[in-house]
C-alpha positions in Angstrom: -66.3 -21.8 -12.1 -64.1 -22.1 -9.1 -60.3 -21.4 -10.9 -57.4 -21.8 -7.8 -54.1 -21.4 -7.9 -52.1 -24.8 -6.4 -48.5 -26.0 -5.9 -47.7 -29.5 -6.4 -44.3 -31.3 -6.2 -43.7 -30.2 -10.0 -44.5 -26.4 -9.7 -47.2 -23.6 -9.6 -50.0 -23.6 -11.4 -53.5 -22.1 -12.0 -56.6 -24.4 -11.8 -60.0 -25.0 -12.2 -61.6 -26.7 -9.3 -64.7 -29.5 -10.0 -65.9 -31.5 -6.7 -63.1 -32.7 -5.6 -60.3 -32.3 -8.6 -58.6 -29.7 -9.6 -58.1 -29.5 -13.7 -54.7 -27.6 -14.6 -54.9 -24.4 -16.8 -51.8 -23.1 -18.9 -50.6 -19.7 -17.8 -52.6 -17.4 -16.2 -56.5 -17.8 -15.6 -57.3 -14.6 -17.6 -59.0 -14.6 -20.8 -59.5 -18.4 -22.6 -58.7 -21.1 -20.7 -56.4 -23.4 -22.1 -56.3 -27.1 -20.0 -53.2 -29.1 -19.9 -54.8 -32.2 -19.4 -53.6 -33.1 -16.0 -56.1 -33.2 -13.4 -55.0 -33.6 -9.5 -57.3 -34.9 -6.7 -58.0 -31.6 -4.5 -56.0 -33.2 -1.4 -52.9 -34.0 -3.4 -52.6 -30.0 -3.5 -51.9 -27.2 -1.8 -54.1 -24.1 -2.5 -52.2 -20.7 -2.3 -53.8 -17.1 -2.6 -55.3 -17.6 -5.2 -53.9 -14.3 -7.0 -50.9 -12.2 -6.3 -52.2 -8.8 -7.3 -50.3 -5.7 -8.3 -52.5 -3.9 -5.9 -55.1 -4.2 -3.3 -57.4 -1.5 -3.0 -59.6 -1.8 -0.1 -62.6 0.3 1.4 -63.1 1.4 5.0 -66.3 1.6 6.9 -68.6 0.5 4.3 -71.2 -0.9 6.7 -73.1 1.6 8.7 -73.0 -0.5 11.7 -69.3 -0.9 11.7 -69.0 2.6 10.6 -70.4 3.0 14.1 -68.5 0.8 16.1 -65.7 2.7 15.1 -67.1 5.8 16.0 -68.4 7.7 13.4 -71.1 8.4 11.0 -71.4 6.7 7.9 -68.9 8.1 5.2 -70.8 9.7 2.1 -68.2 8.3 -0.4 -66.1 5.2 -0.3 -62.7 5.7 1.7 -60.3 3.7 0.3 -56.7 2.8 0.9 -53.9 0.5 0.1 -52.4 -2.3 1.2 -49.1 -3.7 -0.3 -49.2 -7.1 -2.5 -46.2 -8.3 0.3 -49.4 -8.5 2.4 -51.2 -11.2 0.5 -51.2 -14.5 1.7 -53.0 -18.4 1.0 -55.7 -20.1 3.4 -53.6 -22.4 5.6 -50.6 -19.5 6.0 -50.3 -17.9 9.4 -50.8 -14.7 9.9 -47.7 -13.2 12.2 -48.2 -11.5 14.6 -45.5 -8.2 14.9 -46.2 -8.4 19.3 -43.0 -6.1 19.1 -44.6 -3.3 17.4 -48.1 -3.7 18.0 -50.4 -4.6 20.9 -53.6 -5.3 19.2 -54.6 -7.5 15.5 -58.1 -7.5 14.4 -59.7 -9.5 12.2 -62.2 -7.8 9.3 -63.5 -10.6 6.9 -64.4 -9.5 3.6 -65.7 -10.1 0.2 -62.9 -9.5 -2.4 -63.0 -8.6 -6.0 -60.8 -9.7 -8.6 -60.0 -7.8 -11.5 -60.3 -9.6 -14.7 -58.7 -6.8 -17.4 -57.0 -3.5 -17.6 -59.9 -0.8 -17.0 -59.9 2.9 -16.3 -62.8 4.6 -15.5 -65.4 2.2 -15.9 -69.0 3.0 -15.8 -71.0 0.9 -12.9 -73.3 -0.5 -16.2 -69.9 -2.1 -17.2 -68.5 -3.2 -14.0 -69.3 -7.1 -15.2 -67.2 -6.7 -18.0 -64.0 -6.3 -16.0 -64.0 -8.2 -13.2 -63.0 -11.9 -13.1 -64.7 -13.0 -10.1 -64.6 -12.8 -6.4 -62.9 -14.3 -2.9 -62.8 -14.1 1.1 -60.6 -11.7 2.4 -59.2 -10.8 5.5 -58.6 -7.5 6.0 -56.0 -7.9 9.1 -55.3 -4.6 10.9 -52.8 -3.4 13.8 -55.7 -1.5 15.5 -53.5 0.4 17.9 -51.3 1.4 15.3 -54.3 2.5 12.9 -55.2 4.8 15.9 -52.1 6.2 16.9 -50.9 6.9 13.4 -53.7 8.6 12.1 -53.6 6.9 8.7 -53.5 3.2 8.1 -50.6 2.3 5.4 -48.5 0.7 8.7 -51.3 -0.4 10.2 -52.5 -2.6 7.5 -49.4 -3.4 6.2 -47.8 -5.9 7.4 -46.6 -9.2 6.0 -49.2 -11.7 6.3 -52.0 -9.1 6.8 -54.0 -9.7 3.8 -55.2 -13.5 3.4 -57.2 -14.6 0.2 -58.6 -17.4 -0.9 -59.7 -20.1 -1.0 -60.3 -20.3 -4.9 -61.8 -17.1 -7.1 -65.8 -17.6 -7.8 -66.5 -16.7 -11.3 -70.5 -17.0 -11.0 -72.0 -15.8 -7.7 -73.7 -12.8 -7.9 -72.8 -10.3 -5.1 -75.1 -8.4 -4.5 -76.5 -10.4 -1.7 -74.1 -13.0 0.1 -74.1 -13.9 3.6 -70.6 -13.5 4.9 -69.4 -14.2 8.7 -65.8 -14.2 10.5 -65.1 -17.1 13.2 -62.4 -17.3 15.7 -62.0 -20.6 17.2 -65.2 -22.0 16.1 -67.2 -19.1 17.8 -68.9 -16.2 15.1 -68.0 -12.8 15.2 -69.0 -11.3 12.5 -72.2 -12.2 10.7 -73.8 -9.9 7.8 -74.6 -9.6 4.0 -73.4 -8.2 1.2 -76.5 -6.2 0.5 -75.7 -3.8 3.4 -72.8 -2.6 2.2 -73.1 1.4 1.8 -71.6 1.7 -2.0 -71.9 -2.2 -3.7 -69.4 -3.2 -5.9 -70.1 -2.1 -9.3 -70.1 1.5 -7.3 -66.7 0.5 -5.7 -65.0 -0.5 -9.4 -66.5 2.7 -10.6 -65.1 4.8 -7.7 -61.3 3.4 -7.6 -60.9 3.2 -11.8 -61.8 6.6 -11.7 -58.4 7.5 -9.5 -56.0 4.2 -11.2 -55.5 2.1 -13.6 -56.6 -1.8 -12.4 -54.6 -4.0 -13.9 -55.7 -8.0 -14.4 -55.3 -10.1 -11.0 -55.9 -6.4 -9.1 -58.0 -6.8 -5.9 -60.8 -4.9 -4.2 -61.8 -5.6 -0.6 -65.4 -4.2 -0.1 -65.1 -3.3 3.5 -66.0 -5.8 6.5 -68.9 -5.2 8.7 -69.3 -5.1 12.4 -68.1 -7.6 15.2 -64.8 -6.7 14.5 -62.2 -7.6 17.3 -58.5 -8.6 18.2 -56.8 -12.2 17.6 -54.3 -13.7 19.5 -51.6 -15.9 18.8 -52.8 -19.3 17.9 -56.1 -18.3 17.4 -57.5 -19.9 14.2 -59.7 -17.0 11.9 -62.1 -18.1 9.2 -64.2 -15.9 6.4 -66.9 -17.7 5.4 -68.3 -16.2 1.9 -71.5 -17.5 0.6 -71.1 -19.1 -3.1 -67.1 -18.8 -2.6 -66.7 -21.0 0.4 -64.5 -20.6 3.6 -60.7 -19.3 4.0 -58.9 -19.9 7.3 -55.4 -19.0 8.8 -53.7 -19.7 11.9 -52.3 -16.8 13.9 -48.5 -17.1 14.8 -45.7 -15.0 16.6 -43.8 -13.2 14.4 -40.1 -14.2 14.1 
């Protein structure tokens, strides 16, 4: 199941997408889903992230090769860090550039997990249990920022550095899904999900054991390697086997 979240002319709402319709859901897409009965043809809409977390918890250097390119080994555990929900933004947004306080924007497509209930703690056997499905992210990053200021909250930060979407995937199974970054038509990235160091039921476990996930929370596994800078009007898309494709437009920040 494919559930979105969509603005029309009346409002917000959550979704469920089938071919080329999207089926209306009362309240929020946790737990049973109760439909309204309106359904909107898929063109008549406008997708928007398709979750606006409390949190989003992501992983760094979770593929050995881009572990690498960044010049080091491997890390033994996950490495994780925060970036703020104002970050979080729909395919078809622009991602602004800050060109007066950074020099450099890279790209770092990603598989995303969605939290589906409250957990603390949770053992990897239970991982399923909790989550509500999964999405392509893009982790954007001020690279010259994340060197100089050792640690990454600023770098990572920013408005419009955190695009989701397109819809969340209730029914792939992780474990092994090609995923792949293009800018301007032309691959970047290319990889799959079975390379990353620590998979996700090892990820749920690691972060639950520090804080409480709350429904709608967000985990971005790490990105592999190929990753490289943007520039403004470059067009980025994450391409996530069994989710489908989320692009965004790179603009000058105002």
């Amino acid at each position: 199941m494919r559930i979105a979240r969509f603005s029309t002319e009346e409002g917000m709402s959550f979704g469920v997408v089938e071919e080329n319709t999207v089926a209306a859901v009362a309240a929020h897409p946790f737990g049973e889903l109760t439909f309204t009965g309106v359904r909107y043809p898929l063109a008549d809409v406008r997708l928007l992230a398709p979750i606006l977390p409390s949190k989003v918890i992501a992983i760094g250097k979770n593929y050995a090769d881009h572990a690498r390119e960044m010049g080091g080994e491997p890390p033994a555990e996950p490495v994780i860090f925060a970036k703020p929900s104002t970050a979080v933004i729909g395919p078809g947004e622009a991602i602004a550039y800050p060109e007066k306080l950074t020099q450099r924007v890279d790209y770092e497509g990603e598989l995303a997990v969605v939290i589906g209930r409250m957990c603390r703690e949770v053992p990897a056997s239970r991982v399923p249990e909790v989550i509500l499905g999964y999405t392509c992210a893009n982790d954007v990053t001020a690279r010259d920022l994340q060197k100089k200021d050792g640690q990454w909250t600023r770098a990572k930060g920013f408005d419009t550095f955190c695009p989701l979407g397109p819809w969340i995937e209730t029914e792939v199974d992780p474990s092994d899904l090609a995923i792949s970054t293009s800018v301007n038509g032309e691959v970047r990235q290319d990889a799959r999900t079975s390379l990353l160091l620590h998979d996700v039921p090892a990820l749920v476990e690691y972060v639950s054991q520090v804080m409480t996930l709350l429904p709608g929370d967000v985990i971005l596994t790490g990105t592999p390697a190929g990753v490289g800078p943007l520039e403004i009007g470059d067009e980025v898309t994450v391409r996530v086997e069994g989710i489908g494709e989320l692009t965004n437009r790179v603009v000058a920040r105002d």
